[in-house]
N, C-alpha and C positions, 0 to 999 in steps of 0.2 A: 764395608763396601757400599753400603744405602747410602750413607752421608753423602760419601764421594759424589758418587753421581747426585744425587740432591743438589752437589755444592754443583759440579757441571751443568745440570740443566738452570737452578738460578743464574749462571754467570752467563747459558745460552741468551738466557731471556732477556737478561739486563741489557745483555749487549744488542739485540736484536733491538729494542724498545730504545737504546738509544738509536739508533742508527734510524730507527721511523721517525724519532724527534728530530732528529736532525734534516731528517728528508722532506717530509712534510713542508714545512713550511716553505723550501727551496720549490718543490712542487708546485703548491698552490700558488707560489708566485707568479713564477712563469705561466702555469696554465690559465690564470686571472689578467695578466698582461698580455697575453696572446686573444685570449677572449673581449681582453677590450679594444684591443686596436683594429681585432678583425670587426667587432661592431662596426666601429669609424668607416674600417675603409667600406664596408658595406653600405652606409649611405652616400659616404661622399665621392669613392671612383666612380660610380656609374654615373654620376652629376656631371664631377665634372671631366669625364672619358665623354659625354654627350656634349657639354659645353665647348672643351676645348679641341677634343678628338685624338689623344693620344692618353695615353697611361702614364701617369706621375708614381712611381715606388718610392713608396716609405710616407706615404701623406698620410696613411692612418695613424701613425708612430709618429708625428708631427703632431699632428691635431691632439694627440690625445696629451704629448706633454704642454702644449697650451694647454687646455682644459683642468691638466693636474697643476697647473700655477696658476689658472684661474679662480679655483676650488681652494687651493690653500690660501690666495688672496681674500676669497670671501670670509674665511673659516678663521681669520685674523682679525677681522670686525666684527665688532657687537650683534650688529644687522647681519652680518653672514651667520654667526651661530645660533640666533634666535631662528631664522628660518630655516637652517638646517635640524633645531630642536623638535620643528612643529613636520618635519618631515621624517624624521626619528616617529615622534608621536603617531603618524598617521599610517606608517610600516606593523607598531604594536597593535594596529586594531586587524592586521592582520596574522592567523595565527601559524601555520605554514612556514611564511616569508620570515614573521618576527622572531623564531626560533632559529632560523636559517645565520640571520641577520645579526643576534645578538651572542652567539656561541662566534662566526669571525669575528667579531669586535673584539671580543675578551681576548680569541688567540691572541689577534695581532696586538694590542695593546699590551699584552703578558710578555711579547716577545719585544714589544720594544724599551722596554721595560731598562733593558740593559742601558740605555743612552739616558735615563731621565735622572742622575745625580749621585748615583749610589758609589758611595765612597770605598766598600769593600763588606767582606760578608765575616759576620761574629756569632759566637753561638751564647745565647743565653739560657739560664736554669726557669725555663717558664711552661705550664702554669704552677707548678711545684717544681720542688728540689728532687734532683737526681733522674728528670725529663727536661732534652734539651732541646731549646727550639731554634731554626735560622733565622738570622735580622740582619737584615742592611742598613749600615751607616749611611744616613744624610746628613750630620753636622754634628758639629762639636758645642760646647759650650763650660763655663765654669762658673759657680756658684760662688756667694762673697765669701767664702770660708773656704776658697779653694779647694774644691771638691769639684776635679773633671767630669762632662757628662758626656755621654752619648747620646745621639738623638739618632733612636731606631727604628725604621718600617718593617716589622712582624707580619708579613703576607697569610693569609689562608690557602691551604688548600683545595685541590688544583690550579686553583684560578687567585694568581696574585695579582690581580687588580685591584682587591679587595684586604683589610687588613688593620694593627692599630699602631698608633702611633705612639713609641715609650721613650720617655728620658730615665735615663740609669748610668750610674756613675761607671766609670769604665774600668774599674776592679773586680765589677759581678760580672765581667762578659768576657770570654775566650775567642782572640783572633783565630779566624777562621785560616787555612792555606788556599780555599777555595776562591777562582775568580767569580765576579759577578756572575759570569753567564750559568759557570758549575752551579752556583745559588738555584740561580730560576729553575733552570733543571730539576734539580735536587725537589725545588718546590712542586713544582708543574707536575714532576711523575711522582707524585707522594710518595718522595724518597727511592722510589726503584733505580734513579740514577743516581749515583753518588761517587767520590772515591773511594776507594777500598779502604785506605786507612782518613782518618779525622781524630784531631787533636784535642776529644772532650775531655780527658783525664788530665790538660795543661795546667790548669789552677790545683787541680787536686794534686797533683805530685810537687807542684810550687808550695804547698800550703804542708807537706807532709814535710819536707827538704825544710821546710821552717822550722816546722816541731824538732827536729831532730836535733838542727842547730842550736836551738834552746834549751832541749833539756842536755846536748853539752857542755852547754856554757854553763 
């Protein structure tokens, strides 16, 4: 009877923790996009409600996607990301703001994480055998002795911003069923979210199906 329940409140929890993953970041969005357009139209309706004399709707949500192609125009030059660096830098000297500031970065970068190349998620035997860790493929490659490689980003957790870069022939690594986004997940709630079933025993029952063939031949 203990188990049972044990097993329903992990499956409450899991489910609950996703469902905050999932919300969150839809959350923060909107309420950071509502917070900035209300900025805008706070300086500029009363301007120009005095200047012109009537109320223009939607000039804050105007101005502000100017200002976000603005920002990505600078942030595409040299000169825009050196002084966007020394303005980073001058947030670190505060301590408050800098923690505020660097904990969204990571979210959102973790999150965007899905769009930057990742060709599908594999499970490799690392840092010892029979501990298996999630890697996402970014490229392929082969060695002059035709030996396929993969070339794997190995995230840390919470925060896969962070992480190393491994080539490894693609015999030592088990396709994963999981898509990218299950990966991050997976990564981000260190492992609380996952699928029920995952395919680590793939190789080892390929490699057992061998033996057997051999010693009936």
């Amino acid at each position: 009877m203990q188990p049972m329940v044990n097993k329903i409140k992990i499956d409450i929890r899991n489910k609950l923790l996703a469902g905050v993953v999932t919300l969150i970041p839809i959350a923060v969005t909107i309420y950071m996009f509502r917070v900035f357009i209300g900025f805008f139209d706070g300086i500029i309706l009363p301007l120009f409600d005095r200047l012109f004399g009537f109320h223009f709707p939607g000039l804050g949500f105007l101005l502000s996607l100017i200002l976000l192609y603005l920002l990505g125009q600078m942030m595409t030059h040299i000169l825009g990301r050196r002084m966007f660096a020394l303005f980073e830098r001058w947030l670190n000297y505060i301590p408050l703001v800098r923690s505020v500031y660097q904990t969204t970065k990571q979210v959102l970068s973790a999150f965007s994480f899905s769009a930057s190349g990742f060709e599908k998620v594999v499970f490799l035997e690392y840092p010892r055998r029979g501990v298996w860790t999630i890697g996402f493929v970014t490229g392929e490659s082969v060695s002059p002795d035709g030996q396929e490689y993969y070339h794997l980003f190995v995230p840390t957790t919470p925060n896969p911003t962070s992480g190393w870069a491994q080539f490894i022939p693609k015999d030592q690594v088990i396709p994963s069923d999981m898509t990218i986004e299950q990966g991050l997940k997976a990564v981000i709630s260190a492992g609380s979210i996952t699928p029920r079933q995952m395919n680590f025993d793939a190789r080892r029952d390929e490699s057992s199906a061998d033996r057997t063939a051999g010693e009936q031949s």
